[in-house]
Backbone as a chain_set.jsonl record, in Angstrom:
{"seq": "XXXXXXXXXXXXXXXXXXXXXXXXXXXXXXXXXXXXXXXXXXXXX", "coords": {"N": [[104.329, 110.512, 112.742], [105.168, 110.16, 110.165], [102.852, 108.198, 109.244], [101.017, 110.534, 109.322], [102.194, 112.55, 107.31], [101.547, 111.238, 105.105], [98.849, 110.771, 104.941], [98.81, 113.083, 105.064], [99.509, 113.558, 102.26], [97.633, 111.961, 101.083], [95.02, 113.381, 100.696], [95.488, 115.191, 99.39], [96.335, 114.452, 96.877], [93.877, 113.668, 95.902], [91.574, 115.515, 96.725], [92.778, 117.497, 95.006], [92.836, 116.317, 92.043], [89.991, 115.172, 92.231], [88.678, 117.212, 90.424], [89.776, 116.993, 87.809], [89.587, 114.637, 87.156], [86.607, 114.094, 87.408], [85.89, 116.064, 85.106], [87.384, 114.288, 83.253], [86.017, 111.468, 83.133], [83.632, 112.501, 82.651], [84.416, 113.784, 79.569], [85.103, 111.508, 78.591], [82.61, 109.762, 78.43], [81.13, 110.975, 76.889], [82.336, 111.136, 74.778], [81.844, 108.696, 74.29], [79.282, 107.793, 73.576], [78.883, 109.462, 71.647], [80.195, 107.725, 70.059], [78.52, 105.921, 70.309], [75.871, 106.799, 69.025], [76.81, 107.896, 66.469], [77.367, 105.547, 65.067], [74.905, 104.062, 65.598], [73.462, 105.876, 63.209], [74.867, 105.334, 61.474], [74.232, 103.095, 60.825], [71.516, 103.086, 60.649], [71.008, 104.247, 57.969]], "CA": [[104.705, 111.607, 111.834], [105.113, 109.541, 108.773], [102.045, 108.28, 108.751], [100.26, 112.026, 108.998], [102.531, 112.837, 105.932], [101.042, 109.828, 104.301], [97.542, 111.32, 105.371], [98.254, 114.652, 104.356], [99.766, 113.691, 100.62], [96.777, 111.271, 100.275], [93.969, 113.681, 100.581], [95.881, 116.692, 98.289], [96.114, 114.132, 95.648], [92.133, 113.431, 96.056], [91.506, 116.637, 96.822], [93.319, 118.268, 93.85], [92.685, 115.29, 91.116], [88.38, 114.815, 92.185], [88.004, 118.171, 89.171], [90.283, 116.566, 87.204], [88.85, 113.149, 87.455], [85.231, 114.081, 86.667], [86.426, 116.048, 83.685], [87.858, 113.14, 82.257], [84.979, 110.938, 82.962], [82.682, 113.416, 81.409], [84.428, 113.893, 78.415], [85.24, 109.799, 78.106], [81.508, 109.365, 78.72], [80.629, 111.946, 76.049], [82.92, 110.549, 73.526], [81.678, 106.761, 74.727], [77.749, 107.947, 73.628], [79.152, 110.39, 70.363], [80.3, 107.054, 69.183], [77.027, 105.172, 69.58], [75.315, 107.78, 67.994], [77.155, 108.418, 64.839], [77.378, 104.137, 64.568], [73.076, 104.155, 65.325], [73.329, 106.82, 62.49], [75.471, 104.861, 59.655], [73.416, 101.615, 60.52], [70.23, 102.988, 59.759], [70.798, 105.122, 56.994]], "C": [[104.604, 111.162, 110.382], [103.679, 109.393, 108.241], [100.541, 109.723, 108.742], [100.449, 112.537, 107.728], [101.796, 112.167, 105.043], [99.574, 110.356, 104.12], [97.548, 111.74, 104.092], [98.106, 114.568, 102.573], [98.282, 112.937, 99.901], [95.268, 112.29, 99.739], [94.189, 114.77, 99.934], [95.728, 116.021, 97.519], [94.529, 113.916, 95.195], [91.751, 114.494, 95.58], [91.842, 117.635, 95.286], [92.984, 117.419, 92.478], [91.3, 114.888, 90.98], [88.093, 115.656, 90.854], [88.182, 117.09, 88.243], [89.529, 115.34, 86.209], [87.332, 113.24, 86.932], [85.481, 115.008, 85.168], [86.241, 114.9, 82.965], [86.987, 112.408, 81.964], [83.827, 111.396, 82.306], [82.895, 113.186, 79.89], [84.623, 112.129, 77.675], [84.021, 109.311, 77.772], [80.516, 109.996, 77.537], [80.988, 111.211, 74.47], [82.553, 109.119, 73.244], [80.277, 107.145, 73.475], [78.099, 108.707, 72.261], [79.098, 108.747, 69.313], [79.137, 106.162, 68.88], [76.315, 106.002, 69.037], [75.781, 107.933, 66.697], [77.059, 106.48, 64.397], [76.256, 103.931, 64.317], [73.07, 104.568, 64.047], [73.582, 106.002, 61.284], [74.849, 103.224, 59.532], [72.202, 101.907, 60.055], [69.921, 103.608, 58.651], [71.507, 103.996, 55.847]], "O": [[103.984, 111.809, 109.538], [103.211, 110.009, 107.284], [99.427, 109.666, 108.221], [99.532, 112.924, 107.003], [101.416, 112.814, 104.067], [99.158, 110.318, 102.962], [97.072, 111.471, 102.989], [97.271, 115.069, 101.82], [97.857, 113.125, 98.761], [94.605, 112.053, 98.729], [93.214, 115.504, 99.77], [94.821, 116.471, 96.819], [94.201, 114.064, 94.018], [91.55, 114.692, 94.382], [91.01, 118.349, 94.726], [92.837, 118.257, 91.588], [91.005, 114.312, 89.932], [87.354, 115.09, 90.048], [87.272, 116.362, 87.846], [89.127, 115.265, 85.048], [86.938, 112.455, 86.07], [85.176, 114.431, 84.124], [85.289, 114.556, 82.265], [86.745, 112.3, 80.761], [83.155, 110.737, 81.512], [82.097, 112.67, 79.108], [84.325, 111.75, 76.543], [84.013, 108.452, 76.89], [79.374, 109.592, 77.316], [80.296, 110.9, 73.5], [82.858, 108.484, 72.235], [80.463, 106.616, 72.38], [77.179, 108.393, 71.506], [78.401, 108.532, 68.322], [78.773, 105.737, 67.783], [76.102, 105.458, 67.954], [74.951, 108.114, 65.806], [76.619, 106.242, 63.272], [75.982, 103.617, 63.158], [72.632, 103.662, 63.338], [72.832, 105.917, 60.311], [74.931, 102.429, 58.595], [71.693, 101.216, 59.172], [68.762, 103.628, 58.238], [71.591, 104.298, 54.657]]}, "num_chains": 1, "name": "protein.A"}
């Protein structure tokens, strides 16, 4: 029984947190690449 609970909670937090989760990585990944770009930018100018 326990470990079913254990299951169940593991694959709602997955489950519910995978959007989440690529979000974040998106926008981290966005903001990672904004900053080499504007740094490229003030080195060669």
């Amino acid at each position: 029984m326990m470990i079913k609970l254990l299951g169940n909670a593991i694959s709602t937090f997955f489950s519910k947190n995978i959007f989440d989760n690529t979000v974040y990585l998106f926008k981290l990944g966005l903001g990672f690449w904004s900053a080499i770009y504007h740094a490229n930018n003030r080195n060669g100018n």
